[in-house]
C-alpha positions as CSV (number, residue, x, y, z in Angstrom):
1,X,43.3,-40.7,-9.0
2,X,40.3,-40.1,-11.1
3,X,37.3,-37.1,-11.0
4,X,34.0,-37.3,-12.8
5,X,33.4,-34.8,-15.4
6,X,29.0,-33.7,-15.2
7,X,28.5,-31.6,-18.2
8,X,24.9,-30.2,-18.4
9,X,24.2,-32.5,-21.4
10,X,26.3,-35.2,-22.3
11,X,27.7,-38.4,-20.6
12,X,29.9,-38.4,-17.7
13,X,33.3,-38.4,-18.5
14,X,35.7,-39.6,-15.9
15,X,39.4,-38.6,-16.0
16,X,42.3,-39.5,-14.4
17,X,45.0,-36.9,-12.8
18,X,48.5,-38.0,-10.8
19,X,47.0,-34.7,-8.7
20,X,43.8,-32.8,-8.9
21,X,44.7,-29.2,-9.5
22,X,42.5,-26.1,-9.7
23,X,43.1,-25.9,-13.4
24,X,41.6,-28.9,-14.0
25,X,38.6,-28.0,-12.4
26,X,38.3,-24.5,-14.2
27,X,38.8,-26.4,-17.4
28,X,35.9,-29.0,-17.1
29,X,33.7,-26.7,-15.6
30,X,34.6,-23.8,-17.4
31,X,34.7,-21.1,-14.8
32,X,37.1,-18.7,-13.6
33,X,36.4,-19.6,-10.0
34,X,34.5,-23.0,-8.4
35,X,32.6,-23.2,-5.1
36,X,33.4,-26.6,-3.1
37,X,29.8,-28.5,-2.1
38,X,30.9,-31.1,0.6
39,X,28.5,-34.6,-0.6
40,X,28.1,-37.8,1.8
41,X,26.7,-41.0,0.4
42,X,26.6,-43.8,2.8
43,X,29.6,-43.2,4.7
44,X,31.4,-42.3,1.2
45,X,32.6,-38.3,1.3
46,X,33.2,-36.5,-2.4
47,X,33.3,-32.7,-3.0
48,X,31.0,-31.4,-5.9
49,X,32.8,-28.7,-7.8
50,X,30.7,-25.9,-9.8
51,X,31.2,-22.9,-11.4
52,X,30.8,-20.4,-8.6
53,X,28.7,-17.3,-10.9
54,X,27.1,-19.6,-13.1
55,X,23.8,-18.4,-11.7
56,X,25.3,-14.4,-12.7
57,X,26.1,-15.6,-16.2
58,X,22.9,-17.5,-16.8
59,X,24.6,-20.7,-17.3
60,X,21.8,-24.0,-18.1
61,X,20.6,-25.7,-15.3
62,X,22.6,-29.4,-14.6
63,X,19.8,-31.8,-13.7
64,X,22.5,-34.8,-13.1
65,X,24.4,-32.4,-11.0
66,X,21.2,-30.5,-8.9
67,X,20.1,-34.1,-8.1
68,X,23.7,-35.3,-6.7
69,X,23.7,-32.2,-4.5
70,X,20.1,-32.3,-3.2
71,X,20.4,-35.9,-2.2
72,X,23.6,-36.1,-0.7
73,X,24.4,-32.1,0.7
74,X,22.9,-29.4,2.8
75,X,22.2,-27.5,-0.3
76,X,18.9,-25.4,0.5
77,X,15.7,-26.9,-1.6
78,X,14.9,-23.6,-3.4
79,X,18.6,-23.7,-4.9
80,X,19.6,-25.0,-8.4
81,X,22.6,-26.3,-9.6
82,X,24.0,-24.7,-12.7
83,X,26.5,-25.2,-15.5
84,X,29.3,-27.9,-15.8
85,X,30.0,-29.7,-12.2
86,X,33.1,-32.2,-11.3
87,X,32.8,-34.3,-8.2
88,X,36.3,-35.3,-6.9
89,X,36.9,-37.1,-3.5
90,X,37.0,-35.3,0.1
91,X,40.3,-33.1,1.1
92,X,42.4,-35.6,2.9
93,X,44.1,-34.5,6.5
94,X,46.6,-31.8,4.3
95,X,43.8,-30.4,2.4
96,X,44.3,-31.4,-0.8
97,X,42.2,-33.3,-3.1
98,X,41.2,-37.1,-3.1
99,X,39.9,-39.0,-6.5
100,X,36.8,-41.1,-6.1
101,X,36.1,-43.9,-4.8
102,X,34.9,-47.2,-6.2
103,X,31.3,-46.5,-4.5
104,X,30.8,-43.1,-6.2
105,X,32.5,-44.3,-9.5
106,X,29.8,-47.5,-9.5
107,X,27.2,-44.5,-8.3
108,X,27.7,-41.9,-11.0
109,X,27.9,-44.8,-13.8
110,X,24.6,-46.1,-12.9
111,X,23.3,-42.5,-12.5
112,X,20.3,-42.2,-15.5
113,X,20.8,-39.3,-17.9
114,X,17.6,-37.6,-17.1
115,X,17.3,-37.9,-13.3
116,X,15.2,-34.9,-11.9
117,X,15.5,-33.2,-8.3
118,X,14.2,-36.0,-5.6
119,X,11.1,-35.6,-3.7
């Protein structure tokens, strides 16, 4: 199953896993912990995964990543995603992770490099 990899500057990477484990989100986002923001894209569910005090540790602001989550989550206006992100597929019925789907693959691949926060 494969994950996208949003570093704050940089391409996307996408990477491939038999399972998506916790330490490979810590890796590519390089936190000790990550916060889970549930995404929808026409009918297509992914989880956005961020490094949960990158706000505390002054990590850079990810522009690819703070547009993703305004136009496809609850996340408040005001807020600002922060530091490396991964986007994985939805937790299936058993709770653990999905990979992407062709749709958000296609999505993210298309998605320009300097995207700013939608209107």
């Amino acid at each position: 199953m494969h994950y996208a990899v949003i570093p704050v500057s940089g391409d996307i990477e996408f990477k491939e896993a038999d399972r998506i484990e916790l330490d490979h989100l810590y890796e590519a986002t390089k936190a000790e912990t990550v916060q889970a923001v549930e995404l929808s894209r026409e009918g297509q569910e992914a989880t956005l995964w961020l490094d949960e005090e990158g706000k505390v540790n002054a990590r850079q602001v990810n522009h690819r990543a703070d547009y993703i989550a305004h136009m496809f989550s609850g996340v408040a206006p005001d807020d600002v995603i922060v530091g490396d992100a991964v986007i994985t597929g939805p937790a299936d019925e058993d709770g653990e992770t999905t990979g992407l789907t062709e749709a958000w693959r296609r999505f993210l691949t298309e998605l320009p490099a300097d995207v700013s926060q939608p209107a």
